[in-house]
N, CA, C and O atoms as a GROMACS GRO file, in nm:
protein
  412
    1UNK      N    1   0.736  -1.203  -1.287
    1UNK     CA    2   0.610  -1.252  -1.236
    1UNK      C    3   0.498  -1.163  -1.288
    1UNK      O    4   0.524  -1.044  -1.275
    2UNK      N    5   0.372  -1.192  -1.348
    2UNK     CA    6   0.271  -1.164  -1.388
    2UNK      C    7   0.192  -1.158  -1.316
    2UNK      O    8   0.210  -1.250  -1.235
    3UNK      N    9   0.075  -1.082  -1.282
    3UNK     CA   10  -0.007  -1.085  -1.166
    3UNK      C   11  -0.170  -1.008  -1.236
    3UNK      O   12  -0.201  -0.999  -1.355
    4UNK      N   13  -0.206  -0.987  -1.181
    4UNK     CA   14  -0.353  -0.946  -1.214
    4UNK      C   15  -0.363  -0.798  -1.249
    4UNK      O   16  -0.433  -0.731  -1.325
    5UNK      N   17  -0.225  -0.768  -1.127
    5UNK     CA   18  -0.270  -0.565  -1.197
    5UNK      C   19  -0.180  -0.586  -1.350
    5UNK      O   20  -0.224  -0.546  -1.458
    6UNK      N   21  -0.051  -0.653  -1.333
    6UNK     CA   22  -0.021  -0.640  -1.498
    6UNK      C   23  -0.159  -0.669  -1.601
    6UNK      O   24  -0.181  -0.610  -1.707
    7UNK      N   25  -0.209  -0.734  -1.563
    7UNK     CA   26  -0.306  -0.816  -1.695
    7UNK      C   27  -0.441  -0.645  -1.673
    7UNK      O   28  -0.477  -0.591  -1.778
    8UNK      N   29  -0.482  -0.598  -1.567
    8UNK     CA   30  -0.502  -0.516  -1.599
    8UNK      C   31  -0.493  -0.348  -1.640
    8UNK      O   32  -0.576  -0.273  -1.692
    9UNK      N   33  -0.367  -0.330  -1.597
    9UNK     CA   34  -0.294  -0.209  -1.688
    9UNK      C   35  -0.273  -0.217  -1.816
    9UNK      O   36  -0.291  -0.120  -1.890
   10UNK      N   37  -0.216  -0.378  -1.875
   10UNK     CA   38  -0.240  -0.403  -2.036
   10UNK      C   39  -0.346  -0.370  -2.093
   10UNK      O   40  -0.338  -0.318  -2.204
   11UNK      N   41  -0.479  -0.394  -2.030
   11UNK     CA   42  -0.568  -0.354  -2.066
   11UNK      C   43  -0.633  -0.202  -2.109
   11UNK      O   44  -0.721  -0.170  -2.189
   12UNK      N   45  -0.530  -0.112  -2.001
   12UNK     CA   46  -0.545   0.026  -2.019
   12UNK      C   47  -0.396   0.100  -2.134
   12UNK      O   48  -0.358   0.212  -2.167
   13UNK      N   49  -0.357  -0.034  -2.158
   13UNK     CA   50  -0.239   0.025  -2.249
   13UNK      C   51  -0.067   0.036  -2.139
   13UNK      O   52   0.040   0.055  -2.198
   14UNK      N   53  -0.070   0.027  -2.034
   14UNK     CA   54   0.028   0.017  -1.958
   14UNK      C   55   0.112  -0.134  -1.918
   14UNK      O   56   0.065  -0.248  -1.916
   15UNK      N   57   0.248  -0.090  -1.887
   15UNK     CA   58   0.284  -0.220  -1.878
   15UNK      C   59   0.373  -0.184  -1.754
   15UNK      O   60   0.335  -0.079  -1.702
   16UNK      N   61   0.478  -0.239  -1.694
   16UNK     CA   62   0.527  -0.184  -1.578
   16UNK      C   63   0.644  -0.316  -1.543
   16UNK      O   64   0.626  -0.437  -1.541
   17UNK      N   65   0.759  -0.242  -1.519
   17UNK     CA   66   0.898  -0.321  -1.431
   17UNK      C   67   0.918  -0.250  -1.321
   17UNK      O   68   0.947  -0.134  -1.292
   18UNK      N   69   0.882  -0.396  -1.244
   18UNK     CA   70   0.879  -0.368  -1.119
   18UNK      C   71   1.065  -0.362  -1.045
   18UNK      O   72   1.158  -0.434  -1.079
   19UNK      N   73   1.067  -0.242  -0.932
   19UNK     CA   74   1.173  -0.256  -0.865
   19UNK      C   75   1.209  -0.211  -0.749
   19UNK      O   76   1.208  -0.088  -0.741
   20UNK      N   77   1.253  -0.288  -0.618
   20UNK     CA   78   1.204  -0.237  -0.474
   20UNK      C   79   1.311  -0.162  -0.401
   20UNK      O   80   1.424  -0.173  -0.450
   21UNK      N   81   1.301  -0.102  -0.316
   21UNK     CA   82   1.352  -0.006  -0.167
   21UNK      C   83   1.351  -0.063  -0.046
   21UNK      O   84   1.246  -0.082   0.014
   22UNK      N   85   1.419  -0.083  -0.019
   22UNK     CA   86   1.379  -0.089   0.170
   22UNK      C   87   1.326   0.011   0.254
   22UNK      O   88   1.321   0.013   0.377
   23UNK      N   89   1.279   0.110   0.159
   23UNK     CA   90   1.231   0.236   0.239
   23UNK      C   91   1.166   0.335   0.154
   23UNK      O   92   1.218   0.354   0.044
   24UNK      N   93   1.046   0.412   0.190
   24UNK     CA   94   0.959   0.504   0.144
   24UNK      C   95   1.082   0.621   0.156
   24UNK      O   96   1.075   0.686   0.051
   25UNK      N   97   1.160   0.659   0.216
   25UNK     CA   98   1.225   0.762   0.188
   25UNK      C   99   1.308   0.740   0.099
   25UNK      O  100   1.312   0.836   0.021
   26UNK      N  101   1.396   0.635   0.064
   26UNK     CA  102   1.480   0.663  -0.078
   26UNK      C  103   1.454   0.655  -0.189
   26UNK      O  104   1.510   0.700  -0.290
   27UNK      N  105   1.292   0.547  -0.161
   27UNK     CA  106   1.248   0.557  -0.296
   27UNK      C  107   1.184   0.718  -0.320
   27UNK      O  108   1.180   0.764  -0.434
   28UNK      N  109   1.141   0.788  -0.213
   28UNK     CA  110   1.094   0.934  -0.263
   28UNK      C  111   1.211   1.005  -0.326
   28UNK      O  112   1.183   1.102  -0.396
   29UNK      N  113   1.368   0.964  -0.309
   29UNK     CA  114   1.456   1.020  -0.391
   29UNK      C  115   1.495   1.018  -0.542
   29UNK      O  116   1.535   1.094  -0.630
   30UNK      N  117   1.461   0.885  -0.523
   30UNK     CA  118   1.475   0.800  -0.639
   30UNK      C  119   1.368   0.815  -0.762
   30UNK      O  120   1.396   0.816  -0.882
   31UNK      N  121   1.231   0.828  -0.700
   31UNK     CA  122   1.145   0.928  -0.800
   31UNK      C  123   1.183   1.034  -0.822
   31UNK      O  124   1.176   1.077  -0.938
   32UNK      N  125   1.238   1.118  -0.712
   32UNK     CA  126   1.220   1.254  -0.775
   32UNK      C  127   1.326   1.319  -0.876
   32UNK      O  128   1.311   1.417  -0.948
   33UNK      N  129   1.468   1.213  -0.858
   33UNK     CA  130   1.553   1.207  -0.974
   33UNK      C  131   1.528   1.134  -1.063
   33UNK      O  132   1.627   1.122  -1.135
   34UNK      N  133   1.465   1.090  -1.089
   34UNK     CA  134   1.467   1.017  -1.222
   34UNK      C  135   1.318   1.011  -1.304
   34UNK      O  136   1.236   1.098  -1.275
   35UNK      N  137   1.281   0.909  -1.404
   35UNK     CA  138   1.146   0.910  -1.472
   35UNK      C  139   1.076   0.782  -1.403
   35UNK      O  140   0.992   0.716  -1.464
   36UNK      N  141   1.110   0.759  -1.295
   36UNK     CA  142   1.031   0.615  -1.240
   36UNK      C  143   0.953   0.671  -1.191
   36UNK      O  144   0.964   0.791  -1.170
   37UNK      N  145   0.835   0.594  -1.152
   37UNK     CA  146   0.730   0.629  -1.089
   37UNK      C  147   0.679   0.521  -0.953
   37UNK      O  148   0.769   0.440  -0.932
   38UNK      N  149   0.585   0.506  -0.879
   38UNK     CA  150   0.570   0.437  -0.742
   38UNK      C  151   0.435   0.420  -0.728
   38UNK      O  152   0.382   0.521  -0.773
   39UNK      N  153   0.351   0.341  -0.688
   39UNK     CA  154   0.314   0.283  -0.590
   39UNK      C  155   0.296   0.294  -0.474
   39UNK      O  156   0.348   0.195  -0.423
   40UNK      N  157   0.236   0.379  -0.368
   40UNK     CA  158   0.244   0.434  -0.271
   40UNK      C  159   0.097   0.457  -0.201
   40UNK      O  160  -0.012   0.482  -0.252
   41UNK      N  161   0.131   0.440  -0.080
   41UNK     CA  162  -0.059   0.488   0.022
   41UNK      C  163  -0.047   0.643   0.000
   41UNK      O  164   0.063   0.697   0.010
   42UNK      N  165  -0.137   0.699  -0.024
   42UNK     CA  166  -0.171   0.835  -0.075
   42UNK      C  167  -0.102   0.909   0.045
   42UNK      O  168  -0.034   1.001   0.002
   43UNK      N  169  -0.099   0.901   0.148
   43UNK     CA  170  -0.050   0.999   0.260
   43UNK      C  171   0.116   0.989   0.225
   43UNK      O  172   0.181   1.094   0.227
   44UNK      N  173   0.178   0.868   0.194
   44UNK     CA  174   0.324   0.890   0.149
   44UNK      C  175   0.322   0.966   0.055
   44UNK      O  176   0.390   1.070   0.057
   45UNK      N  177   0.242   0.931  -0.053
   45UNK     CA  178   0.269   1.054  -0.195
   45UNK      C  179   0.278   1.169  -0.155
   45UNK      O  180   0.375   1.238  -0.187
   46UNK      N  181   0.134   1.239  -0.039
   46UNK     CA  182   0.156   1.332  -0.050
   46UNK      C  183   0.266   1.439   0.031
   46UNK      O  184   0.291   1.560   0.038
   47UNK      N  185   0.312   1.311   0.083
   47UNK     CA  186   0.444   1.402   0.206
   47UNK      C  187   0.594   1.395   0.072
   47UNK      O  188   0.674   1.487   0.057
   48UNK      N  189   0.594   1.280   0.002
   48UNK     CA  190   0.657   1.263  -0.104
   48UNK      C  191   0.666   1.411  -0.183
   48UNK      O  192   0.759   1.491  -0.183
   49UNK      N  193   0.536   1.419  -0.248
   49UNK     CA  194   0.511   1.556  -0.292
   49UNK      C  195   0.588   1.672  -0.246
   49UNK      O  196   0.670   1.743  -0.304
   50UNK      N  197   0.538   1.676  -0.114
   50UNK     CA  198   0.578   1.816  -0.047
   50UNK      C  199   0.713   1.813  -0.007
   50UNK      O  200   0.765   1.922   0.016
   51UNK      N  201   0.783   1.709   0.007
   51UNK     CA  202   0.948   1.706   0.043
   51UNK      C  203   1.022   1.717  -0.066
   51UNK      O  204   1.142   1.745  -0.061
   52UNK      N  205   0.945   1.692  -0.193
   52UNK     CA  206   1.052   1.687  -0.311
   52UNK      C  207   0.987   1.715  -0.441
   52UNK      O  208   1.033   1.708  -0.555
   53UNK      N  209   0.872   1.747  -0.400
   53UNK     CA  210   0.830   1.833  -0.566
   53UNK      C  211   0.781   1.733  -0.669
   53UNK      O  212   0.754   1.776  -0.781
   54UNK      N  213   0.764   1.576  -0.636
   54UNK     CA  214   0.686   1.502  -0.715
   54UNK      C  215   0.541   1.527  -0.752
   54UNK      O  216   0.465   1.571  -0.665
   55UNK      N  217   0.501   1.504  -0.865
   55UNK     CA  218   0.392   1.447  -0.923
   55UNK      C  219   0.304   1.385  -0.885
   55UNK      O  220   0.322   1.282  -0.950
   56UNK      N  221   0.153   1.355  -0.783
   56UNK     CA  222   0.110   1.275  -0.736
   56UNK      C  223  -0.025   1.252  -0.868
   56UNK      O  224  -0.080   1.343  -0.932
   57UNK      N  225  -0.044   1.139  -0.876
   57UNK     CA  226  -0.170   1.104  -0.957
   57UNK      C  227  -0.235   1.005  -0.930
   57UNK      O  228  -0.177   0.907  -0.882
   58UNK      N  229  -0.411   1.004  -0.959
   58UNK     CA  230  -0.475   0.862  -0.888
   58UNK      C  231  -0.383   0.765  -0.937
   58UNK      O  232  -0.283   0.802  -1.000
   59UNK      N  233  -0.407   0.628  -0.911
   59UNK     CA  234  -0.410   0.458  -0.968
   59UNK      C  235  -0.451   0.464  -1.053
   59UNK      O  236  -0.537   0.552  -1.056
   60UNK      N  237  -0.436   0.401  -1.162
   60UNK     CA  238  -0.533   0.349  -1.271
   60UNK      C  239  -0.626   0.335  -1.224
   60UNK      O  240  -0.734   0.392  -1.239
   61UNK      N  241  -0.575   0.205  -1.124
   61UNK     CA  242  -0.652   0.079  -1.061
   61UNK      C  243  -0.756   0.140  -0.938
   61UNK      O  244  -0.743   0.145  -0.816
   62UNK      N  245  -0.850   0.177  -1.017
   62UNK     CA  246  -0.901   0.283  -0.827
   62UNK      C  247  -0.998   0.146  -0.769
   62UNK      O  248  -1.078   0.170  -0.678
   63UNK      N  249  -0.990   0.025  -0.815
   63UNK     CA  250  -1.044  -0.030  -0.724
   63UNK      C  251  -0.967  -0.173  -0.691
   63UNK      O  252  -1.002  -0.290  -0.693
   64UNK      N  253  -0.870  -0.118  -0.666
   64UNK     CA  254  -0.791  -0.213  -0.567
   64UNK      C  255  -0.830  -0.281  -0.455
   64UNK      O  256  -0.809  -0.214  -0.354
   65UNK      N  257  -0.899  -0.430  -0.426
   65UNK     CA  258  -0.923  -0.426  -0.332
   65UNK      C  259  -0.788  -0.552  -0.300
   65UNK      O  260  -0.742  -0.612  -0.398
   66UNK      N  261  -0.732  -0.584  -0.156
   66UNK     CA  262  -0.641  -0.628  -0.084
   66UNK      C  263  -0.696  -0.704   0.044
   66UNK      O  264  -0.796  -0.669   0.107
   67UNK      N  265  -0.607  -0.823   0.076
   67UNK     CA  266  -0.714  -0.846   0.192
   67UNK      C  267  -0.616  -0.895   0.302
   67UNK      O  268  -0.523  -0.976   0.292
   68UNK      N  269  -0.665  -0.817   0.423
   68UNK     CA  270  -0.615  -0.784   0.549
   68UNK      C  271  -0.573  -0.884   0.610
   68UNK      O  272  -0.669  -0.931   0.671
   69UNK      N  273  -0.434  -0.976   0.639
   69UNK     CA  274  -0.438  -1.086   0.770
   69UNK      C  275  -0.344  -1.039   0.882
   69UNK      O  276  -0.252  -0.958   0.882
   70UNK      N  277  -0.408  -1.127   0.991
   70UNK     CA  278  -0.294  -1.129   1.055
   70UNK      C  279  -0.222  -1.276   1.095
   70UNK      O  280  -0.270  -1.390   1.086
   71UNK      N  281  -0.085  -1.231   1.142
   71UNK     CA  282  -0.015  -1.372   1.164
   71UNK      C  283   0.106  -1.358   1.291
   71UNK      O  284   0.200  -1.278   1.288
   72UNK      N  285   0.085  -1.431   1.369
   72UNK     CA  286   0.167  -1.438   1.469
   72UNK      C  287   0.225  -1.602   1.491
   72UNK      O  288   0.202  -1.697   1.417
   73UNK      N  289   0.317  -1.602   1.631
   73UNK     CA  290   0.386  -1.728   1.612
   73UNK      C  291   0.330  -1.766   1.718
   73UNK      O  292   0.289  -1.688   1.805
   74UNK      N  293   0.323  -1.883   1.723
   74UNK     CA  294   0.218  -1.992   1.783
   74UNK      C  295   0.237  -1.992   1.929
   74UNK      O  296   0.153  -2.045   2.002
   75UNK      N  297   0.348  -1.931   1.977
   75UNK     CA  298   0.375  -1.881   2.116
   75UNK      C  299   0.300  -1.799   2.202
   75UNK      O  300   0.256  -1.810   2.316
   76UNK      N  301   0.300  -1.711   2.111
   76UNK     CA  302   0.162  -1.592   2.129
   76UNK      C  303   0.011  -1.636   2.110
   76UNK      O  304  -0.086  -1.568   2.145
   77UNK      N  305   0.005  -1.750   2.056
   77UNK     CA  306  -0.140  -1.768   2.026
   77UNK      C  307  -0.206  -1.749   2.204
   77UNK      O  308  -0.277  -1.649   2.209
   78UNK      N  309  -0.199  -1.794   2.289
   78UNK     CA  310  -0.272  -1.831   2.415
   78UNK      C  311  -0.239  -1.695   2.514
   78UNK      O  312  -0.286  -1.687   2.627
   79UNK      N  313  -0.165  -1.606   2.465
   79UNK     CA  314  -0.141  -1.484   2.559
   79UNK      C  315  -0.269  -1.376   2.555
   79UNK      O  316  -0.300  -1.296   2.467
   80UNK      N  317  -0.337  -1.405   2.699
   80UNK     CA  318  -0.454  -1.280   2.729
   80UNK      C  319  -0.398  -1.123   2.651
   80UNK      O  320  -0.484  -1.053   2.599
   81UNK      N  321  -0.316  -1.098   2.649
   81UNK     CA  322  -0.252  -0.959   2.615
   81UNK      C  323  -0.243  -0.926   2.437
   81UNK      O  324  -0.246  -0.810   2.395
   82UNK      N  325  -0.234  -1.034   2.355
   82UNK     CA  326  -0.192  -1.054   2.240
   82UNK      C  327  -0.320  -1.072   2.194
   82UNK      O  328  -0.343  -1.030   2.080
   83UNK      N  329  -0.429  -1.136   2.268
   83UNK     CA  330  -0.589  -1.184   2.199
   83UNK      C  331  -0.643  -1.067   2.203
   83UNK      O  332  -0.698  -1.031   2.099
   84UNK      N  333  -0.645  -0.988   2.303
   84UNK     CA  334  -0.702  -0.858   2.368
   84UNK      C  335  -0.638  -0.759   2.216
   84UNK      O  336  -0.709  -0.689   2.144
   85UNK      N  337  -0.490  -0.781   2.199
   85UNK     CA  338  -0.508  -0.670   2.076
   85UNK      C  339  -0.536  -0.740   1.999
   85UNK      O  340  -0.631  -0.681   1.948
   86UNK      N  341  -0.524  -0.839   1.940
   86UNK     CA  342  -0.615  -0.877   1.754
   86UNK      C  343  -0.748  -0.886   1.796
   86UNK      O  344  -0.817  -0.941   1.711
   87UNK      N  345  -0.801  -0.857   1.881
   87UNK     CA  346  -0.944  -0.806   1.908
   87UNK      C  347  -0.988  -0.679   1.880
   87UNK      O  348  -1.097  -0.643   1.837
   88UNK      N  349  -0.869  -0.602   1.917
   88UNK     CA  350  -0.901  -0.486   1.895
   88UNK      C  351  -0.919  -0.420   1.812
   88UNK      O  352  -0.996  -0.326   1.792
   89UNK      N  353  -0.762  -0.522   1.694
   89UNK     CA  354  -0.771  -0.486   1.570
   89UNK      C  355  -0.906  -0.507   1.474
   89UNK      O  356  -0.958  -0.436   1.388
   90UNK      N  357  -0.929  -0.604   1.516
   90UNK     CA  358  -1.042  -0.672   1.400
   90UNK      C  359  -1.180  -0.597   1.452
   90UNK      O  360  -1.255  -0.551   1.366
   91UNK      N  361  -1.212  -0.584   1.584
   91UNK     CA  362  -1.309  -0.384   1.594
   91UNK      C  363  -1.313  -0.312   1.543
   91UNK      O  364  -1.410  -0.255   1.494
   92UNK      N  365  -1.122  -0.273   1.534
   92UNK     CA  366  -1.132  -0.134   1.422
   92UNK      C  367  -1.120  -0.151   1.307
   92UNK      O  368  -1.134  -0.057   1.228
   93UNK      N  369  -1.092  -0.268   1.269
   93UNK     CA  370  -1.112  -0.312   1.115
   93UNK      C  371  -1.268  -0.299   1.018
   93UNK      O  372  -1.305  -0.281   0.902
   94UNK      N  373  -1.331  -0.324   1.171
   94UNK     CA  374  -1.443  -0.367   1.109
   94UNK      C  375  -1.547  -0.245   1.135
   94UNK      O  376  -1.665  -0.279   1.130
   95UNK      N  377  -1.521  -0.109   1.162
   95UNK     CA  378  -1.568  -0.017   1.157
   95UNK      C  379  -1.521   0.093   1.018
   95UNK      O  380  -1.560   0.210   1.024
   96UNK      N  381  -1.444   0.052   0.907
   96UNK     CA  382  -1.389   0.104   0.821
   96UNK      C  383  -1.519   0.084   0.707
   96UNK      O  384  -1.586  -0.017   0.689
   97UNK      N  385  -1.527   0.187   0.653
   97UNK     CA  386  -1.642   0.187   0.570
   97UNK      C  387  -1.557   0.150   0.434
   97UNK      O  388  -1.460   0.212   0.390
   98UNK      N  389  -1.602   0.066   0.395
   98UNK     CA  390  -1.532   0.035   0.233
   98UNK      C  391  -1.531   0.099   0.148
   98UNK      O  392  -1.450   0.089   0.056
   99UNK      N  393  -1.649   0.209   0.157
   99UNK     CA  394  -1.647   0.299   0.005
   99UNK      C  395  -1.569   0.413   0.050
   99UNK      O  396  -1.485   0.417  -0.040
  100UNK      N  397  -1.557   0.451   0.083
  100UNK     CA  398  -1.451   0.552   0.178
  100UNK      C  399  -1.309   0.552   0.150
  100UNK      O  400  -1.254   0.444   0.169
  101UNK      N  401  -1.247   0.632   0.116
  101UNK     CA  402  -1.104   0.601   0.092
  101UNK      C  403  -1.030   0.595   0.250
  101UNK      O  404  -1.094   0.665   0.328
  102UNK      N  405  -0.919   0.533   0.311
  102UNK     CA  406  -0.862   0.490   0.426
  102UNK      C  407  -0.721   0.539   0.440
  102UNK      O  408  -0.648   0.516   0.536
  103UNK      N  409  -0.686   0.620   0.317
  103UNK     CA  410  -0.503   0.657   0.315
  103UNK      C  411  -0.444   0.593   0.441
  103UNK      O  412  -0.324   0.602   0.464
   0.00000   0.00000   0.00000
């Protein structure tokens, strides 16, 4: 599958095969033995880092932007308790300054 960051890492000369984990901890093993590299929210890298001696470096891509949903099952839609938190969420969502990095 082709996607937009491939088309723009080609652009910077990079190309990339993708391959997944069920978990931030084995893939921190799995980097740190071998020449693969990751994809990661900066606070994993840097615990990554410090547990195993990896390499952390920006993105190419430093302007990644991604966009936030939420989704629940239609059971939950009408529960006072469940509205009250995606209320809450979308408060604190919406106090996040965009230029700001968010690790």
């Amino acid at each position: 599958m082709r996607t937009w960051v491939d088309i723009e890492l080609e652009k910077l000369g990079y190309t990339r095969n993708i391959s997944a984990t069920s978990t931030f901890h084995s893939l921190a093993k799995i980097v740190a033995q071998s020449n693969f590299i990751a994809t990661v929210p900066m606070l994993t890298a840097m615990d990554m880092s410090k547990r195993y001696g990896v390499t952390v470096y920006q993105h190419p891509l430093r302007e990644i932007k991604s966009k936030l949903m939420m989704a629940w099952h239609y059971r939950n839609d009408k529960k006072p308790e469940d509205d009250w938190f995606r209320r809450l969420i979308m408060e604190e969502l919406s106090t996040l300054d965009e230029s700001e990095p968010n690790y």
